[in-house]
Backbone bond lengths (Angstrom), bond angles and torsions (degrees), N, CA, C in turn:
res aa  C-N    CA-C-N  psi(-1)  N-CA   C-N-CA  omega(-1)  CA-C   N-CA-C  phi
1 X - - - 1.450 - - 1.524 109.49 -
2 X 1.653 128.93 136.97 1.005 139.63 177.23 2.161 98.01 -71.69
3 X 1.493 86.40 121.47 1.538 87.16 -164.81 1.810 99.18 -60.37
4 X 1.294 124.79 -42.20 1.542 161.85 -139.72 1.673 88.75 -76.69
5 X 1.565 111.81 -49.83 1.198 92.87 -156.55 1.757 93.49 -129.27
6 X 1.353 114.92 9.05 1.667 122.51 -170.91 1.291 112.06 54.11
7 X 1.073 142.22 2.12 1.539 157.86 -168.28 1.659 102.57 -86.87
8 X 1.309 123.24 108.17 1.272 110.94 169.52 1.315 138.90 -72.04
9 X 1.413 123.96 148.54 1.449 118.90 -153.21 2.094 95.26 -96.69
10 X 1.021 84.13 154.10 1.818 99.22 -172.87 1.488 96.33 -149.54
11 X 2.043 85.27 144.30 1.616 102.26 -162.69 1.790 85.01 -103.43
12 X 1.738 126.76 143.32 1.364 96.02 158.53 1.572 79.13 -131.26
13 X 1.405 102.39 -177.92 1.464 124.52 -163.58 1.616 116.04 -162.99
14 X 1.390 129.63 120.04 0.993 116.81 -171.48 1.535 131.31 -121.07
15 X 1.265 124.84 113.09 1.238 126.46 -160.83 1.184 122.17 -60.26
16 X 1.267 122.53 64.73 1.564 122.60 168.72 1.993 96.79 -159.01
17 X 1.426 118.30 144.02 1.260 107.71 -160.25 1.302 97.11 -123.24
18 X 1.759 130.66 13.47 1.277 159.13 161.01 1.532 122.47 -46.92
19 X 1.929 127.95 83.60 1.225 117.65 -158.33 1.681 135.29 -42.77
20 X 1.621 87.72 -32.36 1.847 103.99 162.69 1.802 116.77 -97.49
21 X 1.309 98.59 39.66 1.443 107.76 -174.74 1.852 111.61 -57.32
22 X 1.443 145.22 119.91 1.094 121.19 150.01 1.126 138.00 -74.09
23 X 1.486 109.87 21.25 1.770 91.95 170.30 1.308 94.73 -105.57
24 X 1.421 124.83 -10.47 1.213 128.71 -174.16 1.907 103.72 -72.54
25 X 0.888 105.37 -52.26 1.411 128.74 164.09 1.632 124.67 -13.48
26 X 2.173 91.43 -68.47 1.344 118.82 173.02 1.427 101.13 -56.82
27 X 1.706 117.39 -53.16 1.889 127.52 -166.28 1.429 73.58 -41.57
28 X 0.819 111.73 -99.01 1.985 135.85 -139.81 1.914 110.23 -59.57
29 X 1.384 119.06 13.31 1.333 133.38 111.88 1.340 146.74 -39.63
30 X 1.428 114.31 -52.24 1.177 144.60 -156.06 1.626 105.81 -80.48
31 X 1.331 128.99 -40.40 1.351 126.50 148.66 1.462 127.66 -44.37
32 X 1.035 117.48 -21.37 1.340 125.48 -176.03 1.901 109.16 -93.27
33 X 1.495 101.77 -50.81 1.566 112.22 179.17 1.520 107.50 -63.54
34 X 1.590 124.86 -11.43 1.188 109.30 -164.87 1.567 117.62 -143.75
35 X 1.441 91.14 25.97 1.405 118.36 -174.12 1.739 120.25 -59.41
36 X 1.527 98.43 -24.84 1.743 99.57 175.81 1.526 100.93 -108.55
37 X 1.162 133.46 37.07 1.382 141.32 161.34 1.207 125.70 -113.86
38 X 1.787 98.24 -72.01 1.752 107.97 -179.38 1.732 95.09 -114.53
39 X 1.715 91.28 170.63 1.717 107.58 148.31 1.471 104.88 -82.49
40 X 1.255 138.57 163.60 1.697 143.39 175.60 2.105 84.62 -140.72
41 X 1.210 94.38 137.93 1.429 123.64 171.76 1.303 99.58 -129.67
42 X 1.636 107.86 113.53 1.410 93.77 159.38 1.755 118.74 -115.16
43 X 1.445 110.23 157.68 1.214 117.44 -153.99 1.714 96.22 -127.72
44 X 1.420 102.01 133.00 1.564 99.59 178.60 1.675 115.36 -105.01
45 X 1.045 137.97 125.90 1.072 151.29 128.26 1.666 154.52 10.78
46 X 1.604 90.78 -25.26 1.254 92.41 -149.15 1.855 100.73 -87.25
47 X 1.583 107.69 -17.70 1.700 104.65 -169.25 1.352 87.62 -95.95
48 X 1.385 136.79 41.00 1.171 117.84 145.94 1.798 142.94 -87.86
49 X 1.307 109.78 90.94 1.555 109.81 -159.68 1.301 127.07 5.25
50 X 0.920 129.91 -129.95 1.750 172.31 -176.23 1.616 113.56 -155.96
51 X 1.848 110.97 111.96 1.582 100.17 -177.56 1.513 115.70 -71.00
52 X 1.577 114.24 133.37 0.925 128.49 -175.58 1.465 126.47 -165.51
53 X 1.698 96.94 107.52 1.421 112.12 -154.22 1.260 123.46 -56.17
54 X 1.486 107.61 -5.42 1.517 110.18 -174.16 1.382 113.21 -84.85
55 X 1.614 102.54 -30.11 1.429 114.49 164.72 1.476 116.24 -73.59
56 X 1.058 113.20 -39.70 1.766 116.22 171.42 1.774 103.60 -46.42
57 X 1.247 115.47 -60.97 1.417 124.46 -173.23 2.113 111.04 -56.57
58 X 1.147 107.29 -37.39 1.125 129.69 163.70 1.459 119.22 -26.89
59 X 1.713 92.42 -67.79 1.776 127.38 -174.26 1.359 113.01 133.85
60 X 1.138 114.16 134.00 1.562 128.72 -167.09 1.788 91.90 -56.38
61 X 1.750 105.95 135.72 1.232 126.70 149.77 1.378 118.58 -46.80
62 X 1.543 110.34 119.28 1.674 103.39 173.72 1.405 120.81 -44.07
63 X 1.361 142.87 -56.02 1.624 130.20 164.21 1.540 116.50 -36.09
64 X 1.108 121.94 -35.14 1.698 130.98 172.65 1.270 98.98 -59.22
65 X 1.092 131.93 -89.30 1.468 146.66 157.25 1.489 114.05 5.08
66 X 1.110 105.57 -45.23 1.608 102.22 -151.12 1.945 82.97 -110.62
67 X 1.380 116.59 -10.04 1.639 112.68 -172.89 1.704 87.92 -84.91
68 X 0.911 105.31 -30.19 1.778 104.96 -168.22 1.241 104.22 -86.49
69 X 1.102 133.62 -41.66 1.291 129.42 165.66 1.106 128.19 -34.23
70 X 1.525 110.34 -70.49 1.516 131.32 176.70 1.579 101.16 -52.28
71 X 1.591 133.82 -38.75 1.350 131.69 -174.68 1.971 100.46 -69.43
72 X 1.127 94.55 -33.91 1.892 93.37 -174.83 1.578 111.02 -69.17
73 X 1.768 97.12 -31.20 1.705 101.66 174.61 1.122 131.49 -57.12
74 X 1.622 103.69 -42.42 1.449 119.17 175.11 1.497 125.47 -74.78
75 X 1.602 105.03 146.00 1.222 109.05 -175.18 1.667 102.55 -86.31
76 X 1.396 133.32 6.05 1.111 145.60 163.90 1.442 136.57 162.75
77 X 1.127 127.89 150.59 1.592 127.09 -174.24 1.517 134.10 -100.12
78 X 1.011 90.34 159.24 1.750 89.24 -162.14 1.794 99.18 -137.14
79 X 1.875 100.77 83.01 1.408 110.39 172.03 1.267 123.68 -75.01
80 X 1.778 131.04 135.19 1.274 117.32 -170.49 1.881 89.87 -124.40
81 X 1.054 130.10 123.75 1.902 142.12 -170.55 1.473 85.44 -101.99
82 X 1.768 109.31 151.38 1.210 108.79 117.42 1.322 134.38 -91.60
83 X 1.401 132.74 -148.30 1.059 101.58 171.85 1.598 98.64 -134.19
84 X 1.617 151.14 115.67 1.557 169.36 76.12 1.201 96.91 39.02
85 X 1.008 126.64 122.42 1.898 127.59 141.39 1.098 98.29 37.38
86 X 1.324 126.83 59.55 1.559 126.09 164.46 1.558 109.50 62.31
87 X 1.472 131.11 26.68 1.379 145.84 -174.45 1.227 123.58 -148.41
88 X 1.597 112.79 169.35 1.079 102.61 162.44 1.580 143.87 -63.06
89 X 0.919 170.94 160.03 1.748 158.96 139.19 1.614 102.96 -24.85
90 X 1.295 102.14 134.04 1.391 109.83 -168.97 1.690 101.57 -92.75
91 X 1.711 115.01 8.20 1.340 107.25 158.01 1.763 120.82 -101.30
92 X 1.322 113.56 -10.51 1.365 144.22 164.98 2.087 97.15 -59.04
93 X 1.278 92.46 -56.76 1.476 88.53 -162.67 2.102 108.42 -75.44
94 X 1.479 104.36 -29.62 1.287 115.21 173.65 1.773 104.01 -48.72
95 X 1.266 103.47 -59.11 1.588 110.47 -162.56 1.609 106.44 -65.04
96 X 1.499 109.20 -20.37 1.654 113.20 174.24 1.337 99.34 -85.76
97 X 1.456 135.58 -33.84 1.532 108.63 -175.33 1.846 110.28 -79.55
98 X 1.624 120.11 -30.96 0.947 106.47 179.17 1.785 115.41 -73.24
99 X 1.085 130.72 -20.65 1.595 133.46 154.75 1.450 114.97 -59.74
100 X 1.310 129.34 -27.62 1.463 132.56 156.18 1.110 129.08 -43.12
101 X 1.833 131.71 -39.23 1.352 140.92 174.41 1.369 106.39 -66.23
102 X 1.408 90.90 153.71 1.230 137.71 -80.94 1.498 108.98 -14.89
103 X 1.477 79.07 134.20 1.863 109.93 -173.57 1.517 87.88 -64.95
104 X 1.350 103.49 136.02 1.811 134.63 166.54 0.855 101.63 51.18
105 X 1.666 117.78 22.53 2.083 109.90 170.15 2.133 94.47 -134.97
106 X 1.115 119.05 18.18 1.604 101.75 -165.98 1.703 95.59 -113.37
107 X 1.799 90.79 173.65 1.494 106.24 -155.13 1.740 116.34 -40.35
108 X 2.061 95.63 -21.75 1.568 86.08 -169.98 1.863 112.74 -99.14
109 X 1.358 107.74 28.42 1.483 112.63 153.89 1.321 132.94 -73.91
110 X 1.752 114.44 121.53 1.442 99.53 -151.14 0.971 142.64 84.78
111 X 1.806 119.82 -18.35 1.501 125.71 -175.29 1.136 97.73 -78.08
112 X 1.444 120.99 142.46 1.624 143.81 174.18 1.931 91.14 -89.21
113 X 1.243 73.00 114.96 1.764 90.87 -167.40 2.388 97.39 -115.86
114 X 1.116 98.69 126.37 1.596 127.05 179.08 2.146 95.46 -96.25
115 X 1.353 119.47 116.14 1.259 131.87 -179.14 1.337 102.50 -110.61
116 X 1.322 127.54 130.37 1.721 134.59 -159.50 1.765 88.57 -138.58
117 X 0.997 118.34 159.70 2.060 109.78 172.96 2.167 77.64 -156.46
118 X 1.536 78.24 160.93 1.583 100.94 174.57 1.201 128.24 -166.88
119 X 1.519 118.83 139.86 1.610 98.11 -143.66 1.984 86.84 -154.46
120 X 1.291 128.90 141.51 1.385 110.66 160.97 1.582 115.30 -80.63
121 X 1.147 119.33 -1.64 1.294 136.95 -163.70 1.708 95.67 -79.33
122 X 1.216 130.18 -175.01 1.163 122.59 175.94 1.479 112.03 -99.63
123 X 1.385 106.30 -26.19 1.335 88.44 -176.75 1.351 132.24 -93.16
124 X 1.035 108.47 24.66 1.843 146.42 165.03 1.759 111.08 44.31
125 X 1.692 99.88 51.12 1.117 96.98 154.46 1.739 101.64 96.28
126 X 1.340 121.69 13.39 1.518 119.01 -165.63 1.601 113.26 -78.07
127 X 1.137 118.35 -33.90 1.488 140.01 162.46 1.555 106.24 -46.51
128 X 1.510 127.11 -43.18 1.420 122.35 -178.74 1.171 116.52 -83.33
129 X 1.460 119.96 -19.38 1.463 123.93 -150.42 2.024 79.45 -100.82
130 X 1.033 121.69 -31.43 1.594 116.17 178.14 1.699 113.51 -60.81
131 X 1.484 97.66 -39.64 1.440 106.77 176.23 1.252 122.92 -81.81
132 X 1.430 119.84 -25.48 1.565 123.91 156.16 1.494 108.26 -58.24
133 X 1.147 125.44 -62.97 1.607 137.68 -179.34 1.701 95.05 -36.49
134 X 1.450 124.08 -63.31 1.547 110.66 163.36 1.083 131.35 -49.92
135 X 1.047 131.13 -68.04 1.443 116.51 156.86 1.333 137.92 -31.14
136 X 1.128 117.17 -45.11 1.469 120.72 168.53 1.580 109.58 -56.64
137 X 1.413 94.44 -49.14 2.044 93.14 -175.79 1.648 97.06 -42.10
138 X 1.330 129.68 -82.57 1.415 166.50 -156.09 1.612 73.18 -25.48
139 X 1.380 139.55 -62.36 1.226 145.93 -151.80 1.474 112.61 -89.51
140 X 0.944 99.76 -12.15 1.987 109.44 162.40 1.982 97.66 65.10
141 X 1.659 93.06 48.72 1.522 109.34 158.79 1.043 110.86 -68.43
142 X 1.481 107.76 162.83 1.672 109.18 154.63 1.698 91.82 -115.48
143 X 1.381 109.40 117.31 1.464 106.95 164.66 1.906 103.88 -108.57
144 X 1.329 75.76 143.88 1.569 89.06 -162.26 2.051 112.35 -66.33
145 X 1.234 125.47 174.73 1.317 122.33 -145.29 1.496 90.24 -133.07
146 X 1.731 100.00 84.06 1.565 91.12 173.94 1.231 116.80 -143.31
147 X 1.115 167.80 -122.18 1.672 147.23 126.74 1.612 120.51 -74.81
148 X 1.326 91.61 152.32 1.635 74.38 -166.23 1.900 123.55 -86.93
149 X 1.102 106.43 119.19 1.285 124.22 -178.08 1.547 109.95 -48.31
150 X 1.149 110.26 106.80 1.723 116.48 175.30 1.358 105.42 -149.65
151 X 1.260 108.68 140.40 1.933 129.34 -168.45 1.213 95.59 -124.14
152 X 1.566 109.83 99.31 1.123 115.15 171.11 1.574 117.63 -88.48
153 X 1.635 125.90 155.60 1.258 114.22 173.62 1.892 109.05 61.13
154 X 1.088 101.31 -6.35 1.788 103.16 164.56 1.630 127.76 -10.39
155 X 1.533 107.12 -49.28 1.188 107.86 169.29 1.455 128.72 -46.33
156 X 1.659 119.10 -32.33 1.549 130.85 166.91 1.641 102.35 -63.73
157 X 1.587 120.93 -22.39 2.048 93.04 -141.59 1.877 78.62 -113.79
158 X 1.082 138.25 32.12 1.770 142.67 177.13 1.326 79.37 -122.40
159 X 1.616 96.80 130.89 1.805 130.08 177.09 2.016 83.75 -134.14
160 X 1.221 79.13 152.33 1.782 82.34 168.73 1.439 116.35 6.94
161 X 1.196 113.15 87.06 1.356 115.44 -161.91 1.526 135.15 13.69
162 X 0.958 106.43 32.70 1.987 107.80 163.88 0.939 101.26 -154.56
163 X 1.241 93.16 171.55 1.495 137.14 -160.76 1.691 103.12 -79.15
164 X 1.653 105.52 99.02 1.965 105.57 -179.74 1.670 100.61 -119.94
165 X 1.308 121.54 34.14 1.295 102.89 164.12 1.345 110.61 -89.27
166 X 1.736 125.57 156.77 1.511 110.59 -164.36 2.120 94.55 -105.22
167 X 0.989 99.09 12.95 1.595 86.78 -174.46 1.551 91.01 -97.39
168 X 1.062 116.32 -55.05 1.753 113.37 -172.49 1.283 112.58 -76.24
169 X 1.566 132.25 -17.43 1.745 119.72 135.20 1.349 106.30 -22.02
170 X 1.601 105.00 -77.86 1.776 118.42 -148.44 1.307 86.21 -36.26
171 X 1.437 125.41 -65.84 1.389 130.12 -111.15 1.985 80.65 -98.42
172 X 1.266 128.11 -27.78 1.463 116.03 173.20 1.907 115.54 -76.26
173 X 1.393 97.66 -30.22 1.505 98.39 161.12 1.427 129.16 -40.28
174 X 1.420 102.48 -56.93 1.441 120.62 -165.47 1.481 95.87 -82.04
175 X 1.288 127.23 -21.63 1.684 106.95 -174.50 1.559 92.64 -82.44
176 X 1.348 122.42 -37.73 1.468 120.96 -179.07 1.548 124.85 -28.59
177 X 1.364 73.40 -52.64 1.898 113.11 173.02 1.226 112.71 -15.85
178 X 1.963 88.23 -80.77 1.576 121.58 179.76 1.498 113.41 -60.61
179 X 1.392 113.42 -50.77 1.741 102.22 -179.05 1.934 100.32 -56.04
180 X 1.660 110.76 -48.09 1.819 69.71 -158.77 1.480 93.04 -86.53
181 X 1.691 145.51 6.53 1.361 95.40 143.19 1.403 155.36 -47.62
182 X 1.727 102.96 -42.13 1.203 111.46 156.52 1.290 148.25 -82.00
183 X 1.668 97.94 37.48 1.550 114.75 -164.94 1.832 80.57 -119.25
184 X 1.705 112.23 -45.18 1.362 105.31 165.64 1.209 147.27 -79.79
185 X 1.671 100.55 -6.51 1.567 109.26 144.82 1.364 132.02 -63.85
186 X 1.413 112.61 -43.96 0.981 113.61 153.74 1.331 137.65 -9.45
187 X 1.826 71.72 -73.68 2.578 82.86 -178.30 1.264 121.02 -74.71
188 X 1.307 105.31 0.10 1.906 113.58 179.28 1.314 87.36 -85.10
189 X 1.053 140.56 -63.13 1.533 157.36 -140.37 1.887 101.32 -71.68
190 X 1.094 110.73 -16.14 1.397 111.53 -164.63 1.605 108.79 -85.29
């Protein structure tokens, strides 16, 4: 929690490493929609290696380092996917296995995790956000329990780079909602 403003701070990150990316687009919205709730940090992705344990054993890559960090800082995350071959981005999923180490002990155990999907397709990404939801389990997240957020056809609802459709606001508002409630359940709970 931002002591300054009691507002909890949230890491988001968005799985696509594409300079006119739209989910990247939607992320870098999301500071703005949720500005009298949380802080949003967003964190990019893209110098994060290839996981590879030999390099893990080595010593964590400074971008590793500093991705895990920022995940330990936060009082929770706010992932936005597109969605790949009916999946997640296989650089989306890299940056979740190297934040995974140590297995069932790393920064994203417990994190109250916010799931966003985006897709030009219509069905806005629902196929990735199932496969994120696995992944996340595997990592002994808590992703929060709200409907699942998918922007379908996305490419129509980005005006000057963000996100102005008012239905997938509502519906990112209200998950906002839920993560930092359960970011303040959390701190009761402790």
């Amino acid at each position: 929690m931002n002591p300054s403003t009691n507002k909890p701070n949230l890491l988001g990150f968005s799985g696509s490493l594409r300079s006119g990316s739209l989910s990247t687009r939607v992320l870098h919205t999301l500071p703005s929609v949720s500005a009298d709730k949380a802080d949003i940090t967003i964190f990019n992705i893209a110098g994060i290696p290839l996981y590879n344990q030999d390099t893990e054993d080595a010593g964590l890559p400074d971008s590793v380092q500093k991705f895990k960090d920022a995940i330990s800082a936060s009082d929770g995350l706010v992932i936005v996917t597109p969605e790949y071959n009916y999946g997640i981005s296989g650089v989306l999923k890299n940056a979740l296995d190297w934040a995974s180490r140590p297995g069932y002990d790393s920064p994203l155990k417990d994190k109250p995790v916010l799931m966003i999907a985006t897709s030009p397709a219509i069905t806005g990404g629902v196929r990735a956000i199932q496969q994120l939801r696995q992944t996340l389990s595997a990592t002994l997240s808590k992703v929060v329990a709200v409907p699942e957020i998918v922007i379908g056809q996305v490419d129509k609802k980005i005006e000057n780079g963000a996100l102005t459709d008012e239905t997938s606001l509502k519906y990112i508002k209200s998950g906002i909602d839920a993560l930092v409630a359960e970011i303040r359940l959390k701190k009761i709970m402790k």
